[in-house]
LOTORLO-356211 format. One line per field, with one value per residue (C-alpha): residue number from 1; residue in three letters; x, y, z. Coordinates in steps of 0.25 Angstrom, whole numbers. Layout:
REM LOTORLO-356211
num <- [NUM|...]
residuo <- [ALA|...]
X <- [X|...]
Y <- [Y|...]
Z <- [Z|...]
//
This chain:
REM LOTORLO-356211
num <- [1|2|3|4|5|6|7|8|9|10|11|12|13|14|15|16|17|18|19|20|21|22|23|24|25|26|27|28|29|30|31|32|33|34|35|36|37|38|39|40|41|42|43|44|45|46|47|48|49|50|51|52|53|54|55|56|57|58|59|60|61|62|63|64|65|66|67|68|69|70|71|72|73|74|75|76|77|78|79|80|81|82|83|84|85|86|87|88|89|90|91|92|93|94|95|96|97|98|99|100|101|102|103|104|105|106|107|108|109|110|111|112|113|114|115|116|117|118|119|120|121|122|123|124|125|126|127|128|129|130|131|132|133|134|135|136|137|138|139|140|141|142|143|144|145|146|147|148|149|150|151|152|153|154|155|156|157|158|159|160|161|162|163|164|165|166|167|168|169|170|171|172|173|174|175|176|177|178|179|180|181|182|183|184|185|186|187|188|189|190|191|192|193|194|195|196|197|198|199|200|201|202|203|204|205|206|207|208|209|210|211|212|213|214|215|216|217|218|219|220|221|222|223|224|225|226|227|228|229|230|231|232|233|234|235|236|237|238|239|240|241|242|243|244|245|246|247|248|249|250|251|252|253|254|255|256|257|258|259|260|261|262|263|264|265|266|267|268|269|270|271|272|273|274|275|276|277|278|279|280|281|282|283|284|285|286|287|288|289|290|291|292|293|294|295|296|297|298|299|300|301|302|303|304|305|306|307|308|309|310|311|312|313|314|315|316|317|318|319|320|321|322|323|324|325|326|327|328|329|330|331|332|333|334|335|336|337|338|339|340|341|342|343|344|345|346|347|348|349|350|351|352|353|354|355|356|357|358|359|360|361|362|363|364|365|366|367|368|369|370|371|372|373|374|375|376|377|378|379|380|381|382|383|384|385|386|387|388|389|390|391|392|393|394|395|396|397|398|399|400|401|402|403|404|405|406|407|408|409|410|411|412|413|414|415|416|417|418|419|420|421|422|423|424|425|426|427|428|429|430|431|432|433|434|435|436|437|438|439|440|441|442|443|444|445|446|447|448|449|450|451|452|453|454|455|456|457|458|459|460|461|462|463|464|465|466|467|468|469|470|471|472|473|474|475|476|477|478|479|480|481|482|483|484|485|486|487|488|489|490|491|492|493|494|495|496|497|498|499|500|501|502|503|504|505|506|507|508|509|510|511|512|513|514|515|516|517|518|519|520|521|522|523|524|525|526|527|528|529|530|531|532|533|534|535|536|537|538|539|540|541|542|543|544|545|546|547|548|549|550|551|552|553|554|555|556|557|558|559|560|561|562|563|564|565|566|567|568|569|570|571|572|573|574|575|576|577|578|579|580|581|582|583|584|585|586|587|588|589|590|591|592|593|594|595|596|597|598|599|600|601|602|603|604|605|606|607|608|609|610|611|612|613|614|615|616|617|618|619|620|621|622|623|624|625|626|627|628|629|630|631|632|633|634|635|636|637|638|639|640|641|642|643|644|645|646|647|648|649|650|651|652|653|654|655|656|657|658|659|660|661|662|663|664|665|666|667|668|669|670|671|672]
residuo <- [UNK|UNK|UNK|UNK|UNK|UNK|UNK|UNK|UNK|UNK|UNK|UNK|UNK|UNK|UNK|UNK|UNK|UNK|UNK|UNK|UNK|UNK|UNK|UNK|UNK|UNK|UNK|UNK|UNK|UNK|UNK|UNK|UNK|UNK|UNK|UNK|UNK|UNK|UNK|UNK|UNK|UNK|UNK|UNK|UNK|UNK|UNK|UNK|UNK|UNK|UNK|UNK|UNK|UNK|UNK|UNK|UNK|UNK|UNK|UNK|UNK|UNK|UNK|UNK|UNK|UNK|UNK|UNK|UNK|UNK|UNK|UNK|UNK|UNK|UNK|UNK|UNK|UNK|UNK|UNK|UNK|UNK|UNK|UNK|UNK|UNK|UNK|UNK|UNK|UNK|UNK|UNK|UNK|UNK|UNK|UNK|UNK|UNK|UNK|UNK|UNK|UNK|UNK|UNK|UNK|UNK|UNK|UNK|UNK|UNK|UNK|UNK|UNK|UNK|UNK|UNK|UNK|UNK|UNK|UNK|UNK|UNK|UNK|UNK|UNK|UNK|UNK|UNK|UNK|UNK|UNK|UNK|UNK|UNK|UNK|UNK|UNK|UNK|UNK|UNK|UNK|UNK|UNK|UNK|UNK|UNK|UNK|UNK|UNK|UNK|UNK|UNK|UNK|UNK|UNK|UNK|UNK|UNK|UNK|UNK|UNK|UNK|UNK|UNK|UNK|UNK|UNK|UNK|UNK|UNK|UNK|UNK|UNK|UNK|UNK|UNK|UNK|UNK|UNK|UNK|UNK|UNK|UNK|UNK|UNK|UNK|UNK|UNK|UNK|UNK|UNK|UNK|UNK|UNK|UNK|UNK|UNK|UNK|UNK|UNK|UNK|UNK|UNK|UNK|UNK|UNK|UNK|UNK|UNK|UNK|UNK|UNK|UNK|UNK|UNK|UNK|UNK|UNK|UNK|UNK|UNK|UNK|UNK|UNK|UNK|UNK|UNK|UNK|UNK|UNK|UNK|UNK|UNK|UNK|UNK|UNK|UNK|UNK|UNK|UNK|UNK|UNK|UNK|UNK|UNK|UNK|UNK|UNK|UNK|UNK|UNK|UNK|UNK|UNK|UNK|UNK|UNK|UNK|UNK|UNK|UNK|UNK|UNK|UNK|UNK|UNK|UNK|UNK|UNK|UNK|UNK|UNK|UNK|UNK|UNK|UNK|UNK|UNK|UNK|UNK|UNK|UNK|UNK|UNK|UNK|UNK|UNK|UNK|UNK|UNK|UNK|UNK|UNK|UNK|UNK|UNK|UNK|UNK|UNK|UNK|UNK|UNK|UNK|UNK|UNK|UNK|UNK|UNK|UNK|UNK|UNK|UNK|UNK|UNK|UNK|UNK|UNK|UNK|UNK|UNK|UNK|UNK|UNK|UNK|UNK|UNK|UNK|UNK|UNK|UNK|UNK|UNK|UNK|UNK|UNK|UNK|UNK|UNK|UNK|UNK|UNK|UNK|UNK|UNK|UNK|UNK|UNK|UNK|UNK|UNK|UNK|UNK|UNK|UNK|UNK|UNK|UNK|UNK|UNK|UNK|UNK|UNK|UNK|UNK|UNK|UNK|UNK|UNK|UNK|UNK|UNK|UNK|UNK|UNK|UNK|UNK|UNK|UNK|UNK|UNK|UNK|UNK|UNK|UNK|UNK|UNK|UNK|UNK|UNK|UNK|UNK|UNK|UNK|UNK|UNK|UNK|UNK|UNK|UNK|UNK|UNK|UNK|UNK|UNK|UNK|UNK|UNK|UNK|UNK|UNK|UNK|UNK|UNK|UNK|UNK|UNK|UNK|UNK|UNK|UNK|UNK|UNK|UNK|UNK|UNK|UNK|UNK|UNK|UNK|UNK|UNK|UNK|UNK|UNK|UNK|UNK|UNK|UNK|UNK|UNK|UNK|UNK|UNK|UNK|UNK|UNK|UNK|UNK|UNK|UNK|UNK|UNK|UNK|UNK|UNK|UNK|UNK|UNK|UNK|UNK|UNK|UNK|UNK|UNK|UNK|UNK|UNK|UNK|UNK|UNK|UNK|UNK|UNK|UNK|UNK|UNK|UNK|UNK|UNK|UNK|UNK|UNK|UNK|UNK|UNK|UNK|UNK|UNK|UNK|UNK|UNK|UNK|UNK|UNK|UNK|UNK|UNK|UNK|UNK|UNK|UNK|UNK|UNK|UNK|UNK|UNK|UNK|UNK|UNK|UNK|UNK|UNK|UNK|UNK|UNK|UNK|UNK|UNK|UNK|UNK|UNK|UNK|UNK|UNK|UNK|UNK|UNK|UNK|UNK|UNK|UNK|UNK|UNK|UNK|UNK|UNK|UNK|UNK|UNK|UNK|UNK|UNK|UNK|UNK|UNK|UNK|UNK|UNK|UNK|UNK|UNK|UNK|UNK|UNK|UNK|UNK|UNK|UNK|UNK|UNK|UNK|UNK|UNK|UNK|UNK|UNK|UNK|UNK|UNK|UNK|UNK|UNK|UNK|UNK|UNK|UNK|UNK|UNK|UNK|UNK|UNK|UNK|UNK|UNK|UNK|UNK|UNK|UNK|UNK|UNK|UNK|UNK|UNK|UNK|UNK|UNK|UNK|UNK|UNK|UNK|UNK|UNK|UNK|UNK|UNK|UNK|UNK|UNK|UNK|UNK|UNK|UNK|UNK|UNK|UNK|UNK|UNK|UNK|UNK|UNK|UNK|UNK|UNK|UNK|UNK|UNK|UNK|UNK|UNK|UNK|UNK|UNK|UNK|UNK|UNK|UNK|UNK|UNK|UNK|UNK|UNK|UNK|UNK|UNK|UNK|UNK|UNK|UNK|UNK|UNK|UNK|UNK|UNK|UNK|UNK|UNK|UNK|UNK|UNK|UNK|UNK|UNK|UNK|UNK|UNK|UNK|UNK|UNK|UNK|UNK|UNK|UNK]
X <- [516|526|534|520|518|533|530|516|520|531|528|534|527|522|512|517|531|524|518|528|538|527|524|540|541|530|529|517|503|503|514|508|494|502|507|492|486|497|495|478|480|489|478|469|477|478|464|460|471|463|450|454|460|449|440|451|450|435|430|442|437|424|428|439|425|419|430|432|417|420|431|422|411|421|429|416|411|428|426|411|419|431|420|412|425|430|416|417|432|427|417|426|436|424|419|432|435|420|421|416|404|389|386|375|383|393|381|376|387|390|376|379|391|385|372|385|390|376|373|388|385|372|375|388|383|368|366|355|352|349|342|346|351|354|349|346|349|357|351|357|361|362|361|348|344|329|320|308|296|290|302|312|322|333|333|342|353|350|354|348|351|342|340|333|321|327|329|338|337|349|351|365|372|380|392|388|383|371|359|347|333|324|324|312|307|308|297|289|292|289|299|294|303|302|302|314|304|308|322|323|329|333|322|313|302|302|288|291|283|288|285|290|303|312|324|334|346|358|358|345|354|353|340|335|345|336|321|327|335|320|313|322|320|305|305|316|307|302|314|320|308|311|324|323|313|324|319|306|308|305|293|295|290|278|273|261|271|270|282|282|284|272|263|268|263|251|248|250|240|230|220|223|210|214|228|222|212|226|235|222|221|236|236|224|232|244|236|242|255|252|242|254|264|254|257|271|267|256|267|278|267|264|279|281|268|261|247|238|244|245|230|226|234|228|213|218|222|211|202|207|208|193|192|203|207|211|226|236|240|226|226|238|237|222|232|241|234|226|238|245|229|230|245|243|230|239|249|239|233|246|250|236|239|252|246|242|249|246|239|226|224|237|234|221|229|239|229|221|229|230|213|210|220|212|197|201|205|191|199|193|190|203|207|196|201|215|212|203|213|226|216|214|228|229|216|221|235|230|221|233|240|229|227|242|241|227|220|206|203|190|190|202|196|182|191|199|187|180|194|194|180|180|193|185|175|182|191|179|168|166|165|155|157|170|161|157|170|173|161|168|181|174|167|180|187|177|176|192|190|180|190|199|189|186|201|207|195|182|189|184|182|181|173|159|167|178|168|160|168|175|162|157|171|168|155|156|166|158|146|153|156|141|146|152|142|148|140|148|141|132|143|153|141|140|155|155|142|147|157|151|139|151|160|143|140|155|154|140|143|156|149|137|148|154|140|137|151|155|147|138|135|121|124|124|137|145|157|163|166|156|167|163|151|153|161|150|139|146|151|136|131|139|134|119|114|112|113|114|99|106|116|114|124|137|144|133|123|112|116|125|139|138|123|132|145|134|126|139|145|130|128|144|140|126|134|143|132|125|135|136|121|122|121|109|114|122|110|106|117|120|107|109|121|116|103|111|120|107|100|114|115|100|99|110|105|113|116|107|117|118|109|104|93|81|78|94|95|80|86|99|90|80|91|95|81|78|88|101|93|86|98|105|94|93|108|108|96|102|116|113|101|91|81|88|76|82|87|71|67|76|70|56|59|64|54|44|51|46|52|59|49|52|59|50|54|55|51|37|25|11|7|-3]
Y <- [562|567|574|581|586|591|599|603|608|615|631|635|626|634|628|633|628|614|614|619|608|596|599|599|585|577|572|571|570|559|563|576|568|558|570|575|563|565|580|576|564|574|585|573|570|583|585|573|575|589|584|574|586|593|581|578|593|597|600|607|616|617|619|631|638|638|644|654|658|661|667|675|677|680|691|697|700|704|714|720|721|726|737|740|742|752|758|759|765|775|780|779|788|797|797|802|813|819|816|830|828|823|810|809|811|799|791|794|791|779|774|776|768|757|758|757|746|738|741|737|723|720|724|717|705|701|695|696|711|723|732|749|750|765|775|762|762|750|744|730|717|704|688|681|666|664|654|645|651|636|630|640|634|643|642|653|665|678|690|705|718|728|743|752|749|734|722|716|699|691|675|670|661|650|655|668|678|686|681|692|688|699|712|718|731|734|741|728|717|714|709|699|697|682|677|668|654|637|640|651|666|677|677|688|686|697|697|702|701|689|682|679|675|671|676|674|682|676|684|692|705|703|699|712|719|716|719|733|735|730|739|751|747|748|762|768|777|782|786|792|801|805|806|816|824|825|826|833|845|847|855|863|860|867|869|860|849|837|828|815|819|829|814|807|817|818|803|803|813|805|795|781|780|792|784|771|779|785|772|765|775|775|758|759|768|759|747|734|728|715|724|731|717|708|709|705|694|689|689|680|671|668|669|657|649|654|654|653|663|673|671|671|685|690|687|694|706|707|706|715|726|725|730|738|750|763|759|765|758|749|748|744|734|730|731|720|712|710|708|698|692|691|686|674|670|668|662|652|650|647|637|630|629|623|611|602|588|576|571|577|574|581|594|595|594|604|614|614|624|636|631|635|648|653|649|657|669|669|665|650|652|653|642|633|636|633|621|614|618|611|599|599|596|586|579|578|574|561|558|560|550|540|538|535|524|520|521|524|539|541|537|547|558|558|555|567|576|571|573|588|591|587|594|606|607|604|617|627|621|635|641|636|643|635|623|629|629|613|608|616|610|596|598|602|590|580|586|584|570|566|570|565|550|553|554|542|533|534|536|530|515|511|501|502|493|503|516|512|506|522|530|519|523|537|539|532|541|552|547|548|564|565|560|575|582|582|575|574|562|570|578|568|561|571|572|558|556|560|551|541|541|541|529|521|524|520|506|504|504|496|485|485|481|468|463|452|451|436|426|418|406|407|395|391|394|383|386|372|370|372|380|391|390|394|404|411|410|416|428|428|427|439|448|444|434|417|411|396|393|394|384|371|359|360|371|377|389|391|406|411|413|428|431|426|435|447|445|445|457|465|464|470|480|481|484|494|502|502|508|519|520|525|539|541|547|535|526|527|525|513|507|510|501|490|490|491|478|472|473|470|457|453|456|445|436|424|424|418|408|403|390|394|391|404|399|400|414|417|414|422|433|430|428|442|448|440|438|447|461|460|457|469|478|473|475|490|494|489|495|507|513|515|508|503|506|505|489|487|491|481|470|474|475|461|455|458|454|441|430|422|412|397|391|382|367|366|350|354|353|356|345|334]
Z <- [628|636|627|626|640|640|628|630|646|641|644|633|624|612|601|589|592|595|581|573|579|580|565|563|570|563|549|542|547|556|565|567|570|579|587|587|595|605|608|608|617|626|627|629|640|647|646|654|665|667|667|679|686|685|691|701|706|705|718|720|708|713|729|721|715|726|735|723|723|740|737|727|735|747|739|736|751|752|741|750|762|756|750|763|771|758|761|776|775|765|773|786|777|774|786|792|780|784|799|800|794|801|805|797|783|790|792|778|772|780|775|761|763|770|757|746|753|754|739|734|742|737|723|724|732|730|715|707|715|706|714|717|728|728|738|745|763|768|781|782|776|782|780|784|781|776|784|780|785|786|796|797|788|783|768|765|768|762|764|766|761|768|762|767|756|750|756|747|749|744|745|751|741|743|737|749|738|738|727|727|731|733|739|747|751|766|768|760|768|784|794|806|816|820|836|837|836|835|833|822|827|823|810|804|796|781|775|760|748|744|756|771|775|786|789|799|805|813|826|832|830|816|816|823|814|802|808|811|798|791|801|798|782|783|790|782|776|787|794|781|784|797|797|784|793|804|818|822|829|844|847|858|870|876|889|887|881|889|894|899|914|911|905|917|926|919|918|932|935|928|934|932|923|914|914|908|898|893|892|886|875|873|872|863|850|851|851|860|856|850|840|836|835|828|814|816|825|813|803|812|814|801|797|807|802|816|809|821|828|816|814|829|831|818|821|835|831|821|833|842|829|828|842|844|832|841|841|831|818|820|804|801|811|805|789|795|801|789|781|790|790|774|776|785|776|763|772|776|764|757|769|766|749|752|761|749|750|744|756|758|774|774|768|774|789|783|780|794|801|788|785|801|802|788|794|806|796|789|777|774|759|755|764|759|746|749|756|745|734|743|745|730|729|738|733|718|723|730|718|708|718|721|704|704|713|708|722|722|719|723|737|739|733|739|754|751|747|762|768|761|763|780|782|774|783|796|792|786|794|800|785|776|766|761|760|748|743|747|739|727|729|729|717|712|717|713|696|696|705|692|681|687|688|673|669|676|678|670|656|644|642|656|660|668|679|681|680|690|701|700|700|711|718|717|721|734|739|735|740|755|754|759|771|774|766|753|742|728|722|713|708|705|699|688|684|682|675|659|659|666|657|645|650|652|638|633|641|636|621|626|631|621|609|618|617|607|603|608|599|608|607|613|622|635|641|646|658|657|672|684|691|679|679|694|693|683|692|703|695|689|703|709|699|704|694|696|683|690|684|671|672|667|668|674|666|657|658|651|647|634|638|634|642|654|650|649|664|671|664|663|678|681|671|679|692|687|681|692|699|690|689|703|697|691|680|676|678|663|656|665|662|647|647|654|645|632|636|641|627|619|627|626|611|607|596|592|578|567|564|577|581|595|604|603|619|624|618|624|638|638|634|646|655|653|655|665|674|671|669|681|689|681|686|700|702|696|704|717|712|705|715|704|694|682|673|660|662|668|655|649|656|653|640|637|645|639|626|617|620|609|602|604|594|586|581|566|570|575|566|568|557|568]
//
């Protein structure tokens, strides 16, 4: 192996030679493939040597890239100053060629200088900028640093390129390059100039089309700097106008001119009433200060979340306006303030669709403040329509969350539609007319509440149990809106009827097929211990029937094993329908079922094989007319509220019915 790194680190080592001899040198095949594997396991050596060099020394390769792109981006801002001082020498050389030239041609051509140099930069600089730029005035560059509007955070360092009709807005890089935003037109967007407040200075407000935002600047010069620069940008035109017209000329000045010594004089001649009259008229075109002033304040305001005060000074100067319209520039006054009026309206509104949380109580105190600014602005609709559409979000949320965890839904929904509706009126109680819209929403609420019931809990093949404990757990809850004037019950009531009416039906033919499907012996039933038999009476007893007079012995009532199985189960289904009957409209198919598994269970026959005594059978049937069905009937009337007229009818029916002939001895003769 040796041999083969002297060789193969040998400058002069030429291929072809080290063939030519190899080949010279070995005999046959496998020497040449003996001295293969030795050159393959020497590559495979070198290659693993570099690959741990390169690990060894890999934040050393990336701390070089980094230092090379510095160095880059270093070279770069080298190559623009190198540039600007090649631009200010040659003008400096021209300047002193053309010394005998005006002023104005050094200053325009000065200008020009300083408007090659901008463009060459922000061609040469900002990334991702493909804008013209030609015939285009530089006014000022600089690096700002954005601020949240919420807490005055600083989120990032950008830097500005102002023209005299662009703003060109780039992002600062961590590598210190330029990366284009967006680029604005000066005479579009607004600048605030913000009070120095809770620790932030030195920031301006610049309302664009996009949006607001908050920049800040290092020193107050720079600050200033920029709200001139911005100023001189929005007049630009204007001034281009003027100066292209030159200065007006002089008139001459005539005998009957007035100078100010000659006003003075006069205004001291005048009577001090005749001077008020004068100062009065002049105060009434300019209009007071704060007139003039208030549309900058309104938009700090609401830049700094001032809200009331925004809205206190709005409703202010839309009061004095209606009195007062003699001053100058009472239009564009009335134009703003409407515009800042719509402005701080969306801005509250948006505040108010962005307080949903998965609390209700806490999006409801969230919202008060936006909810009593909006009342205050006449804008109520659009708040109650906000509002009712955040707590929509927030009702469905806890609903999601309370079928996760199995909680009970229906107490939570009817106490967050009482929460809503009380915190509703508390906030709209002077407009009426949004009371409108909360019935809506309810009605909205509660269809979507009921799908959702039919979807999770009154599917198909439930039982009656489980049905009517939720529609009983429904309806209690609702029943109590009526407390605060809001009465749900009937409709809910009518969501829910078809499929109730379909899951009654269901379970009906259900329980008709388990009837008669056991084999009864049609024989008193036998419970082998008192302690059973105990037990039995008890649970029988609970339900509202005694069964003690048919006991006989220790362990042995005089019933069928299966009439005793039907009572018990017949009177839980009797409860349960009779809470479900509590609707009228459910009170007929509720007693269908009970009549249906009434008449199944009362029209039994023993089979005709079967030896059984006629008087047995006789009494299990009496004990279900007599004793069970009115029991049945008593407990749905003092449940349900209403007449069970359908299961009277049964009972009158089989009353009335002939009894079962006695059974005749075939030992009996008439013969003496």
């Amino acid at each position: 192996m040796s041999d083969l790194i002297k060789v193969f680190d040998n400058p002069n080592f030429s291929v072809e030679k080290y063939t030519k001899q190899l080949v010279k040198e070995c005999v046959g095949g496998p020497d040449l493939q003996k001295k293969k594997k030795e050159i393959q396991s020497y590559s495979d050596k070198t290659s693993a040597t570099l690959k741990k060099s390169v690990y060894a020394n890999y934040m050393q390769f990336i701390e070089t890239a980094k230092e090379i792109s510095n160095l880059e981006s270093e070279m770069t801002q080298l190559s623009l100053l190198l540039h600007e001082q090649h631009n200010i020498l040659a003008s400096l050389t021209d300047g002193a060629v053309t010394k005998t030239g005006d002023d104005e041609r050094d200053t325009q051509t000065q200008e020009e200088a300083e408007n090659m140099h901008a463009t060459r930069a922000v061609k040469e600089m900002v990334q991702g900028f493909n804008g013209n730029l030609e015939g285009k005035t530089f006014l000022c560059e600089g690096a700002l640093t954005e601020l949240d509007s919420n807490d005055y955070r600083p989120i990032q360092r950008v830097f500005f390129f102002l023209f005299n009709d662009v703003l060109i807005v780039c992002k600062v890089k961590h590598d210190k390059r330029l990366e284009f935003i967006a680029e604005y037109d000066p005479k579009k967007i607004a600048v605030i100039n913000i009070k120095d407040l809770n620790g932030v200075k030195n920031a301006i407000n610049i309302i664009t089309p996009d949006g607001s935002k908050i920049y800040q600047s290092i020193t107050p010069a720079g600050k200033s700097e920029w709200i001139e620069q911005f100023e001189v940008a929005f007049r630009w035109d204007q001034q281009q106008k003027k100066s292209k017209k030159g200065l007006a000329p002089q008139p001459p000045k005539a005998k009957g001119t007035s100078t100010p010594n000659s006003n003075c004089e006069k205004s001291a001649d005048m009577s001090p009433n005749e001077l008020e009259s004068v100062i009065a008229k002049d105060e009434e075109n300019v209009g007071p200060d704060w007139i003039q002033s208030a549309s900058d304040e309104i938009q700090t305001f609401i830049a700094q979340r001032h809200f009331e005060d925004a809205e206190a000074l709005i409703r202010r100067c839309k009061e004095f306006l209606v009195q007062n319209k003699n001053f100058v520039g009472v239009v564009e006054i009335e134009e703003k303030i409407k515009h800042l009026e719509r402005q701080l309206a969306d801005v509250l509104l948006q505040e108010l669709s962005k307080c949903h949380a998965r609390n209700l109580e806490v999006a409801l105190r969230s919202s008060k403040r936006c909810l009593q600014i909006l009342v205050n602005m006449g804008k109520a609709r659009q708040a109650s329509g906000t509002l009712l559409r955040v707590c929509s979000i927030a009702l469905r949320t806890a609903q999601r969350e309370a079928r996760k965890n199995n909680a009970e839904i229906s107490e939570l929904f009817f106490c967050d539609l009482a929460q809503v509706a009380c915190a509703f009126l508390v906030s709209f109680e002077s407009q009426p007319a949004c009371v409108s819209a909360l019935v809506v929403w309810c009605n909205a609420e509660l269809q979507y509440f009921a799908s959702q019931l039919k979807k999770h809990y009154l599917t198909k093949g439930s039982h009656l149990e489980s049905i009517a404990k939720c529609v009983e757990g429904v309806r209690k809850p609702c029943a109590k809106l009526t407390e605060i004037g809001l009465d749900l019950s009937y409709h809910l009531e009518g969501l829910l009827r078809a499929d109730l009416e379909d899951l009654i039906n269901e379970s009906r033919l259900r329980l008709l097929e388990t009837i008669g499907r056991t084999d009864d012996p049609w024989q008193p039933f036998n419970l082998h211990t008192k302690s059973n038999l105990k037990r039995l009476l008890l649970d029988l007893e609970t339900l509202g029937i005694d069964i003690r007079p048919h006991t006989t012995g220790d362990t042995w009532i005089n019933l069928t094993q299966s009439t005793l199985n039907f009572t018990r189960h017949y009177l839980q289904l009797t409860n349960h329908c009779s809470y479900l009957a509590k609707s009228e409209a459910l009170s007929k198919s509720c007693q269908i079922l009970l009549r249906d598994l009434f008449i199944a269970q009362h029209s039994l026959k023993p089979d005709i094989n079967m030896s059984v005594d006629p008087n047995f059978v006789a009494k299990n049937k009496r004990f279900l007319c007599d004793e069970l069905l009115p029991i049945a009937i008593a407990n749905f009337r003092r449940i349900s509220g209403s007449n069970p007229d359908i299961l009277f009818n049964i009972g009158v029916t089989r009353q009335n019915a002939a009894p079962i002939p006695k059974k005749r001895s075939v030992y009996q003769t008439d013969v003496f």
